[in-house]
Every structure is written in structure tokens, then in C-alpha cells.
C-alpha positions in Angstrom: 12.5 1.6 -0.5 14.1 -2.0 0.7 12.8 -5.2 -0.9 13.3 -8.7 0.8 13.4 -10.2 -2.2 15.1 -8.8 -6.0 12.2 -10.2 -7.7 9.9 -7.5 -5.6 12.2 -4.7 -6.5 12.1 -6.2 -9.9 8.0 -5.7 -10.3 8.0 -2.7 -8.5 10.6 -1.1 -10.9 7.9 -2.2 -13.7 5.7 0.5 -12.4 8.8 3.5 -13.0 9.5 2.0 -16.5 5.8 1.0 -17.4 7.6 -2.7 -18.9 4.3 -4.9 -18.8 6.5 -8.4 -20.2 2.6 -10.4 -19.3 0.4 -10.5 -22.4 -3.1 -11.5 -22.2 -3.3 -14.7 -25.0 -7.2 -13.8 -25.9 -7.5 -9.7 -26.1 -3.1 -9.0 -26.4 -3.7 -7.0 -23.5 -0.8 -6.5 -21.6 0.5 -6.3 -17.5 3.2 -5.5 -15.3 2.4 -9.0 -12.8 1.2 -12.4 -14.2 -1.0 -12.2 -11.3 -2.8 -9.3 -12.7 -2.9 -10.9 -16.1 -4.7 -14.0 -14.2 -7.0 -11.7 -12.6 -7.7 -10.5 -16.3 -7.9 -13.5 -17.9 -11.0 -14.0 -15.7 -12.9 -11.3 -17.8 -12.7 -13.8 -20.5 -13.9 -16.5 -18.8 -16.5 -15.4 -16.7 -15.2 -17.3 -14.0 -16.6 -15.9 -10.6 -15.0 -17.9 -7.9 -15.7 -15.2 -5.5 -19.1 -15.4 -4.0 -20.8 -13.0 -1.5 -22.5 -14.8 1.5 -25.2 -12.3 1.9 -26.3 -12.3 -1.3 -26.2 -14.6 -4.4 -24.0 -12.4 -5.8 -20.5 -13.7 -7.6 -17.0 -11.9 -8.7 -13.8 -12.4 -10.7 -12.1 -11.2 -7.9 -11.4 -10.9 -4.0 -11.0 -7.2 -4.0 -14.6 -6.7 -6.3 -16.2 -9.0 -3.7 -14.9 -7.0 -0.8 -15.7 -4.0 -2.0 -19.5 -5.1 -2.8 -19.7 -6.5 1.1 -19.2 -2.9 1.8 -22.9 -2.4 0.2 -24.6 -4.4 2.9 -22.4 -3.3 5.5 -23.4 0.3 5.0 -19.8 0.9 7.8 -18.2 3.5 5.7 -19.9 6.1 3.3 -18.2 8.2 0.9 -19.6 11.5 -0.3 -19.0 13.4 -3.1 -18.1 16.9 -2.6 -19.0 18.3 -6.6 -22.7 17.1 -6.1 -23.3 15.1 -2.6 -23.6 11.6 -3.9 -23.3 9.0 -1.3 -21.8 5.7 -2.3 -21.3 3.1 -0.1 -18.0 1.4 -2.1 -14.4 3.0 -2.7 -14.3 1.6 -5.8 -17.7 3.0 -7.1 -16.9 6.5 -5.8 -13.4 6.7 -7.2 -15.0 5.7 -10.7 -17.9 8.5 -9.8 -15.3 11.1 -9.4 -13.6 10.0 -12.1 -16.1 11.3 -14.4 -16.3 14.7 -12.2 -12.6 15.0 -13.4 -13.7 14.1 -17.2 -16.3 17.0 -17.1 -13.9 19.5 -16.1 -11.3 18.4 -18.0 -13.8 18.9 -21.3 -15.2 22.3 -20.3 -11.4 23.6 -20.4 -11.0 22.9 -23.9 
């Protein structure tokens, strides 16, 4: 992989040796980015700067709001293959099959 800039390879290498230097000041929670930790930090506040302009709807961040547009859009649907849930949000259905793996996981014990 090439970087443009050493800082970039410098975060990215966070992810190989799990170094999270950015510590959340309320909860001691820690991150690999101080913009994740700022993206955290909104947990705390409640802040919701993100609104959705279909509904009153508000979110902590971009990537939440984008993800609930995809509810009233209804463009993309994601089914689940253990039992045929449809979801209309990638981030809902990768938390649904989450659980699918949890289940399994527990009977193998």
C-alpha cells in the first residue's frame, strides 16, 4: 500500500498494532483516530447535528444519517439468508447477522 502522506501510513499501521493513543475524557474509552474519538464523544453529548430531510429524524453522525435515508429510499434491500429477513440498511443487517453468528457460535459449545 502507498500513502501520500506518513501521517496516513502512520493511522493505518494503528489498525496492524491495535495502538489506540485517543482516549475518550468521560467513559476512558479509547481510539485509533481523534476523529473517531470526536464521533464518540457525541454519544456523551447527545449532540445530533445530522438531520434527515424526510423525516424529523436527527444523528450523531453522517454515516448513521445515510444509512437511515436508505429506509425511505427503499433502493437497496438486503436479505438474510439464515431466516429471510429483509432490511432496508447495511448497517442494521450487518448487526442482524451478527447475532446469526452469536447463535451459532453458542450452540458449538
Amino acid at each position: 500500500m502507498r500513502f501520500a502522506q506518513k501521517a496516513a501510513l502512520s493511522i493505518h499501521e494503528r489498525t496492524h498494532s491495535g495502538e489506540r493513543p485517543h482516549a475518550c475524557t468521560t467513559c476512558k474509552k479509547r481510539f485509533a483516530t481523534r476523529v473517531n474519538l470526536e464521533r464518540h464523544v457525541a454519544t456523551h453529548t447527545g449532540e445530533r447535528p445530522f438531520e434527515c430531510w424526510l423525516c424529523p429524524a436527527a444523528f450523531a453522525t453522517n454515516s448513521t444519517l445515510q444509512d437511515h435515508v436508505q429506509t425511505h429510499e427503499r433502493t437497496r434491500e438486503y436479505k438474510c439468508a439464515v431466516c429471510e429477513l429483509v432490511m432496508y440498511s447495511r448497517r442494521g443487517f450487518s448487526g442482524h447477522m451478527k447475532r446469526h453468528v452469536h447463535k451459532v457460535e453458542s450452540t458449538k459449545k
